[in-house]
C-alpha positions in Angstrom: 31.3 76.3 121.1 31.4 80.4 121.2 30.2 83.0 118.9 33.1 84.3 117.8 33.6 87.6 116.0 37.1 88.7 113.8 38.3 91.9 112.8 41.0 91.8 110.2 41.3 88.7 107.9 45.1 89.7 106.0 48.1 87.9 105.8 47.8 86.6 109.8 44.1 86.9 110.4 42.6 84.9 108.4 44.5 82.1 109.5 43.8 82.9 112.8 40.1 83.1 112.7 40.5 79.6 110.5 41.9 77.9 113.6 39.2 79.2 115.3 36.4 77.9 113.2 38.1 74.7 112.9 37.6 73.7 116.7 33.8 74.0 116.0 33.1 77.8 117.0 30.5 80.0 115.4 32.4 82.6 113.6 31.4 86.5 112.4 33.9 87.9 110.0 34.4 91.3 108.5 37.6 92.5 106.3 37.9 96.3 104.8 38.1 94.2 101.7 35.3 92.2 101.7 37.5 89.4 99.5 39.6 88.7 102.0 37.0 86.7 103.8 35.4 84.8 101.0 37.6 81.2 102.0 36.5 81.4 105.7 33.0 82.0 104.3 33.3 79.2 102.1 34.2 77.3 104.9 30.8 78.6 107.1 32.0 81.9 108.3 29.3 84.4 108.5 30.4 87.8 106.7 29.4 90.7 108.8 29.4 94.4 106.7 30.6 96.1 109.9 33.0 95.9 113.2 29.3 97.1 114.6 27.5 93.7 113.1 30.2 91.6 114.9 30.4 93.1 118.1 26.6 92.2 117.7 26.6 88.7 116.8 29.3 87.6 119.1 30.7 87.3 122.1 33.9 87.4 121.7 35.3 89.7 119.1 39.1 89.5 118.2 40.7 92.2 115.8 44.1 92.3 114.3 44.9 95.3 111.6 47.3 97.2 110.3 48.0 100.9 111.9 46.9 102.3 115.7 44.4 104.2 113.1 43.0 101.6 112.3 42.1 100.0 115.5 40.9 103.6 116.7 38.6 103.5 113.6 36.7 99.7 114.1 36.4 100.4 117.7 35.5 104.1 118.0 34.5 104.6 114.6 30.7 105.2 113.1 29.6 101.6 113.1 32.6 100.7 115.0 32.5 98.1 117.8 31.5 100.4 121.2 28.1 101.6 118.8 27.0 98.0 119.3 25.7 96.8 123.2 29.4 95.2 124.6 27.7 94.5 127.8 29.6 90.8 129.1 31.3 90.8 125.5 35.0 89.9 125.5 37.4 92.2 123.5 40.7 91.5 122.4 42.6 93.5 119.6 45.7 91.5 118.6 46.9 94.2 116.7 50.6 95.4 117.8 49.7 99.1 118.6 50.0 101.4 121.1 50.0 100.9 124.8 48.0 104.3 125.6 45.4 103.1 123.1 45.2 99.4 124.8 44.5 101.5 127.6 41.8 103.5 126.2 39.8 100.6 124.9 40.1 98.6 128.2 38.7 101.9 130.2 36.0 102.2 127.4 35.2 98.3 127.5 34.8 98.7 131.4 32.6 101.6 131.3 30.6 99.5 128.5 30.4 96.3 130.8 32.5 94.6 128.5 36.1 93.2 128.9 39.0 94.2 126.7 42.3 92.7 126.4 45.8 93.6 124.7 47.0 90.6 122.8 49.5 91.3 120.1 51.5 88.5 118.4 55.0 87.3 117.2 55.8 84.4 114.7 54.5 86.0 111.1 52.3 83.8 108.8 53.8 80.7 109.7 53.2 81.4 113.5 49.9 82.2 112.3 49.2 79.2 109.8 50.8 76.8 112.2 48.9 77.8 115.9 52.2 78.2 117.3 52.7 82.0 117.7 53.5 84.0 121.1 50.9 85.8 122.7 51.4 89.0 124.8 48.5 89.8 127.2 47.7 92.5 128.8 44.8 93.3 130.7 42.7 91.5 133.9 43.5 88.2 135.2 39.9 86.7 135.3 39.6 87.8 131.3 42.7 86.1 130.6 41.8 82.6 132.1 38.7 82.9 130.5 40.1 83.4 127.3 43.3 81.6 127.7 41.3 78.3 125.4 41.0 80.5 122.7 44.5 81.2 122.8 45.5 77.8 122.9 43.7 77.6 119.6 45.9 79.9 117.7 49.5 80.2 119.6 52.2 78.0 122.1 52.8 80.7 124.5 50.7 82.6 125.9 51.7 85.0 128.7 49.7 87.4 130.4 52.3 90.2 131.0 50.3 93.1 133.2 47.7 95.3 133.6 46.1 97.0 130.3 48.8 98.1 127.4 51.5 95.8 128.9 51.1 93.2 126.2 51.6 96.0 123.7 54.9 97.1 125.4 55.9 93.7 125.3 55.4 93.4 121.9 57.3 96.5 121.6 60.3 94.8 123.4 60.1 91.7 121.2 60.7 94.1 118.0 63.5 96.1 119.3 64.7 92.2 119.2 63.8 91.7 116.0 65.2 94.8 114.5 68.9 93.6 115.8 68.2 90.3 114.7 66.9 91.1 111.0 69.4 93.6 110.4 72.5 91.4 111.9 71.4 88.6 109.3 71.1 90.7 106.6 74.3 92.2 107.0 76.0 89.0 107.6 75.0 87.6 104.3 76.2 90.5 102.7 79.4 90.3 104.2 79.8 86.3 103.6 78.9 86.4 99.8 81.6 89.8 99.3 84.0 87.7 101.1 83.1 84.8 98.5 82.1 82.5 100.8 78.8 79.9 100.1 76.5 82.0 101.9 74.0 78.9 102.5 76.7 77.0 103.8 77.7 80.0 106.4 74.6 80.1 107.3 74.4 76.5 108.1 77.3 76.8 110.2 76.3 79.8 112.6 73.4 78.7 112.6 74.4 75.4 114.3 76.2 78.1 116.9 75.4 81.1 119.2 74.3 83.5 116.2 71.7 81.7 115.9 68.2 83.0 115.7 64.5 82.4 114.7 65.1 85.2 111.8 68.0 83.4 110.3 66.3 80.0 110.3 62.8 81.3 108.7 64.1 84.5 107.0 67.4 83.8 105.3 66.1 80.8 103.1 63.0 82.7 101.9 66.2 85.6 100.6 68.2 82.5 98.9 64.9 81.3 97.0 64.0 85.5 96.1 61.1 84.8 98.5 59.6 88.5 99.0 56.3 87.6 99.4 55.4 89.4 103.3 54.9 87.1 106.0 54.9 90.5 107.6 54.7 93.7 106.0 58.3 96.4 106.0 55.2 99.3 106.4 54.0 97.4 109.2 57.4 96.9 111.0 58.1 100.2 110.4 55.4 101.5 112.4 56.5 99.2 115.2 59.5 100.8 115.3 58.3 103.8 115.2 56.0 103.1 118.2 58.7 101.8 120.1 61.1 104.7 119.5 58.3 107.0 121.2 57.5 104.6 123.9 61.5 104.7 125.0 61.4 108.8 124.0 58.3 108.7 126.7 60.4 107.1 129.2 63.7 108.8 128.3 65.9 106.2 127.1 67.5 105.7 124.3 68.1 102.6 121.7 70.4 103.7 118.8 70.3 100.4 117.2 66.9 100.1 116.9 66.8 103.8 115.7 69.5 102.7 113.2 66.9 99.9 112.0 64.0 102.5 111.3 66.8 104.3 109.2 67.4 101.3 107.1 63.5 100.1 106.9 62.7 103.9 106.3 65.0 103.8 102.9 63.8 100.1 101.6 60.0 101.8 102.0 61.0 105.1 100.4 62.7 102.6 97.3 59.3 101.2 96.8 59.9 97.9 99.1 56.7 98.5 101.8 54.5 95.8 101.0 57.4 93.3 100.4 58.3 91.1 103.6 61.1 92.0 106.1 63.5 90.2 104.2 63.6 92.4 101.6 66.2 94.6 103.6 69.0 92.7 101.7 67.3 94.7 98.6 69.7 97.4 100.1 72.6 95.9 98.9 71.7 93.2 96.5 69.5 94.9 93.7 66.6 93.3 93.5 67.3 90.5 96.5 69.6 88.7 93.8 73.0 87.6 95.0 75.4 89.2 93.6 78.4 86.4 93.8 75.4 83.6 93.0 
């Protein structure tokens, strides 16, 4: 059993951190909205009023949020995590951020005798409510194996990818992939119900083929039911977009499809879509996500 701290109980933390308490761990918890953490108190959770409280009761403290700004803020902050003594405490933000900043905390989590990793995630709230998402690490070998139980707990793969801020840019790679993947579905239900074909039906059949990929099994049943609800957030995809897009500017290559994806996400957001689910691209075409040949 461990003294576990979390940062960040939302849509994929708070399943997370549930996991987590379920195989018998000790468990700090603090939320910008304190609500969010009231079932995993229920459950014997101990609320903590600041990142600084849980970097203090714990040893190891995991964080998952929403922007890089975010992350900056509970470890850097006032009453962030480095104001509290680190010293042998294991660090890992799960948040899918930027690589520089994976690097700063790791430098600052050295300095502190602490150990920080990069760990950001793929598999959305049912990754998360199921312990089977992927797991990019980045940071040192002997942190990893010492934490690699812990990430047993929550996810199916778990690869450590490199040095400090390489799990971020794998993270990066896996949503270029996403972007082609979301915005090829979308567009190919479109195109089956104009043609009047029984979209379901069409999707059962590529999806029995080579088209077929994890966003057309999970995403394109939750758009027949109208199912909006975010198992992740458009604002959040869009800022992984946009961190990949400067990552390949830094590097100087270019990825016009993914580029054409931020266009799209950028319009669904500026129609008033952001906190609706990925899915909710096909709101670009069919008003409201309703099918129009239904």
């Amino acid at each position: 059993m461990a003294k576990i701290g979390f940062i960040g109980t939302g849509v994929m933390g708070a399943a997370m951190a549930g996991h987590l308490l379920d195989t018998g761990n000790e468990l700090f918890v603090y939320n910008r909205t304190k609500s969010k953490t009231d079932d995993l108190v229920a459950r014997g959770a101990t609320y903590c009023a600041t990142p600084q409280e849980v970097a203090e009761a714990a040893d190891i403290v995991f964080s998952i949020v929403g922007y890089p700004k975010d992350v900056r803020e509970i470890y850097f902050g006032e009453k962030g995590v480095f104001t509290a003594n680190v010293q042998s405490t294991f660090l890992v933000d799960m948040t899918t951020s930027e690589p520089a900043l994976a690097q700063e905390i790791y430098q600052a989590a050295k300095e502190a005798g602490a150990s920080a990793l990069d760990a950001p995630v793929s598999g959305g709230d049912i990754g998360a409510k199921n312990a089977s998402l992927t797991i990019m690490v980045g940071g040192d070998e002997e942190a990893y194996e010492h934490l690699l139980p812990y990430f047993e707990t929550i996810g199916k793969t778990i690869t450590r990818q490199g040095a400090a801020g390489a799990g971020q840019h794998t993270k990066m790679a896996n949503q270029i992939a996403i972007a082609g993947t979301m915005t090829a579905m979308t567009e190919l239900m479109v195109y089956a119900d104009k043609a009047g074909l029984d979209v379901e039906k069409v999707l059962q059949t590529v999806g029995g083929g080579s088209a077929a990929t994890w966003s057309m099994t999970n995403y394109a049943p939750r758009i027949l039911r109208e199912d909006f609800s975010a198992g992740f957030f458009v604002k959040h995809f869009i800022k992984d977009l946009r961190i990949a897009l400067a990552e390949a500017e830094k590097m100087g290559i270019e990825l016009p499809a993914t580029a054409g994806a931020k266009k799209l996400y950028d319009r669904l957001a500026e129609e008033g879509y952001e906190n609706d689910g990925t899915q909710a691209l096909i709101k670009l075409w069919w008003p409201e996500g309703v099918r129009p040949n239904k």
